[in-house]
N, CA and C of each residue as an Amber inpcrd file, in Angstrom:
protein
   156
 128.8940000-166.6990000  51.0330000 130.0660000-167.3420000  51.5720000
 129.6190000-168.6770000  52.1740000 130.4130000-169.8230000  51.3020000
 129.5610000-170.5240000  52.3330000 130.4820000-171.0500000  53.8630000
 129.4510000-172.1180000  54.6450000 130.2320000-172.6030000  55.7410000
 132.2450000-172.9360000  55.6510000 132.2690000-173.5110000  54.5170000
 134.0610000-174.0160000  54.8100000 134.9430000-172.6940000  54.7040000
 134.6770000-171.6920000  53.7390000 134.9510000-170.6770000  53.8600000
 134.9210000-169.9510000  54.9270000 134.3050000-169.7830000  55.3120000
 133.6950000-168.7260000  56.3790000 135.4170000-169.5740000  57.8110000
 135.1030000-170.4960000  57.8010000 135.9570000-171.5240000  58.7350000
 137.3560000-171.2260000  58.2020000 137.3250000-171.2800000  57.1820000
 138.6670000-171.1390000  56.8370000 139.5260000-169.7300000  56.8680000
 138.4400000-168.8020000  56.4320000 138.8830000-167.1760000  56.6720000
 139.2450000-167.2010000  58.4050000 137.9070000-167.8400000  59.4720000
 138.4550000-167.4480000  60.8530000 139.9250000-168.3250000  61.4640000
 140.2050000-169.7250000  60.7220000 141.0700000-170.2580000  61.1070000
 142.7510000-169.2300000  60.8650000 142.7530000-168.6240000  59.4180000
 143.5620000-167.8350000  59.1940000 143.5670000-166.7030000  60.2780000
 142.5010000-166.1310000  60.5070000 142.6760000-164.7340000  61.3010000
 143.0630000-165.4440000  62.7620000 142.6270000-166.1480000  63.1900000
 143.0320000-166.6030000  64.5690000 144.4620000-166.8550000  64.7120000
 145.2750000-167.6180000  63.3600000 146.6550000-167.9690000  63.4660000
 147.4130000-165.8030000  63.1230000 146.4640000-165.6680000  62.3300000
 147.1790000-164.4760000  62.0180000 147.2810000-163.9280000  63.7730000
 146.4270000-163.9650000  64.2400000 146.2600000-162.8170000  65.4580000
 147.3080000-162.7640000  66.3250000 147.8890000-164.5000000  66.4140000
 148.4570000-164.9380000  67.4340000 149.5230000-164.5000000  68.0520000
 149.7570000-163.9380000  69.2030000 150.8590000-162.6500000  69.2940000
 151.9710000-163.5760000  70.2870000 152.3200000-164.7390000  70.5130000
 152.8620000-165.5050000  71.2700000 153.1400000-165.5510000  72.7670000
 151.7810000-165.8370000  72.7920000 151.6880000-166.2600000  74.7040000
 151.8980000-167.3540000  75.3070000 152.2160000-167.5940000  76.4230000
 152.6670000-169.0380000  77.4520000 152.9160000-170.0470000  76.5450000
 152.5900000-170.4360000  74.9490000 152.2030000-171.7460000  74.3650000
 153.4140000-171.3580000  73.2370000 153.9280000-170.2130000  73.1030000
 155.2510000-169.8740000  71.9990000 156.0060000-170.6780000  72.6250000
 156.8140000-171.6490000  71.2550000 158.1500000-172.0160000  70.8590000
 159.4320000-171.1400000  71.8790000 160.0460000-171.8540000  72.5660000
 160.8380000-170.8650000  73.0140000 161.9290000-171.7810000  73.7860000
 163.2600000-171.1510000  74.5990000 163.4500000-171.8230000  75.8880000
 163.1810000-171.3160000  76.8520000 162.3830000-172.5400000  77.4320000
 161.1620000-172.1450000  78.9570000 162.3820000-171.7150000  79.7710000
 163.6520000-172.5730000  79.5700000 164.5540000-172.0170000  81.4120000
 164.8470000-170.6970000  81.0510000 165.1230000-170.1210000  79.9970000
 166.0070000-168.3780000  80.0740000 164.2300000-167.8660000  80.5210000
 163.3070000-167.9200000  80.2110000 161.8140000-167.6800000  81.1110000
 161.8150000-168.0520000  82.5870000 162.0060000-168.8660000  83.0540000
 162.2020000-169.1620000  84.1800000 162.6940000-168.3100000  85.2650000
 164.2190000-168.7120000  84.7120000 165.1440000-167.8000000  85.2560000
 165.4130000-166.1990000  85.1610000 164.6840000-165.6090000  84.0570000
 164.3060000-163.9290000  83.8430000 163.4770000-163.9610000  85.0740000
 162.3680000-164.8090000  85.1550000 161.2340000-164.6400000  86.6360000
 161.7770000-164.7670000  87.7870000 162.9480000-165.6200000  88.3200000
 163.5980000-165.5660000  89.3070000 164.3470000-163.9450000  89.4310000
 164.6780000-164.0080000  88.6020000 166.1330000-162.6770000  88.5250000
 165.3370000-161.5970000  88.8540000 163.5530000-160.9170000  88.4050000
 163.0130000-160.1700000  88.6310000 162.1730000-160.8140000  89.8530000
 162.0830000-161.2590000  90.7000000 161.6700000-161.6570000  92.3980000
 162.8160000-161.3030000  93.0930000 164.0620000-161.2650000  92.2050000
 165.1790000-161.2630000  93.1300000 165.5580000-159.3790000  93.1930000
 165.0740000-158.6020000  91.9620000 165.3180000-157.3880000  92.2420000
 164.4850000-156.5840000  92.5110000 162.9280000-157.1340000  92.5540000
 161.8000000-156.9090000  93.5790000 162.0030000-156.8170000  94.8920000
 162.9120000-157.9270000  95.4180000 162.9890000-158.3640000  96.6110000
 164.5000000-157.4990000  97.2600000 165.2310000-156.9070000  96.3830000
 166.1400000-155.7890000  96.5640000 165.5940000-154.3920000  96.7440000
 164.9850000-154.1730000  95.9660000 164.3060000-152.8150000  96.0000000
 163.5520000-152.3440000  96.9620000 162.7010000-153.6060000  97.4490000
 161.9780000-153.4510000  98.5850000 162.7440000-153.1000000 100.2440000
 163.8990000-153.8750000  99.9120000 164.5000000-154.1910000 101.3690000
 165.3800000-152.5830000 101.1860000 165.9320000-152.2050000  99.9170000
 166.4110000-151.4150000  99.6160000 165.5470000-150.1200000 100.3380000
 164.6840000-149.9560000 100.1600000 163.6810000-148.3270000 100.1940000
 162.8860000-148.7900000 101.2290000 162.9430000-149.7390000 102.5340000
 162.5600000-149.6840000 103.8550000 161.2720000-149.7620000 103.5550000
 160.4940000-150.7180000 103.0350000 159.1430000-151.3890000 102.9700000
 158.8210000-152.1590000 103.8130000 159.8300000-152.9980000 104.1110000
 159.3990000-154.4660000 104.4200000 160.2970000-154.1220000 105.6640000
């Protein structure tokens, strides 16, 4: 096998692998705002069941 090969098989497996983290295509605000909405029913639950 030589070198370009070898590069080219890992370039494929790396795109293959890619399971879409922080760097996926997306809209960032419905992300955003899912993270607010779950601080906000963190922050219910807690006050809810006498933690805090």
């Amino acid at each position: 096998m030589t070198a370009q090969t070898a590069m080219a098989t890992a370039t494929a497996t790396a795109v293959r692998a890619r399971t879409g983290g922080p760097e996926s295509d997306g809209p960032k605000i419905i992300e955003h705002v899912m993270g607010w909405v779950l601080v906000a029913v963190v922050a219910m639950l807690v006050t809810r069941l006498g933690l805090l």
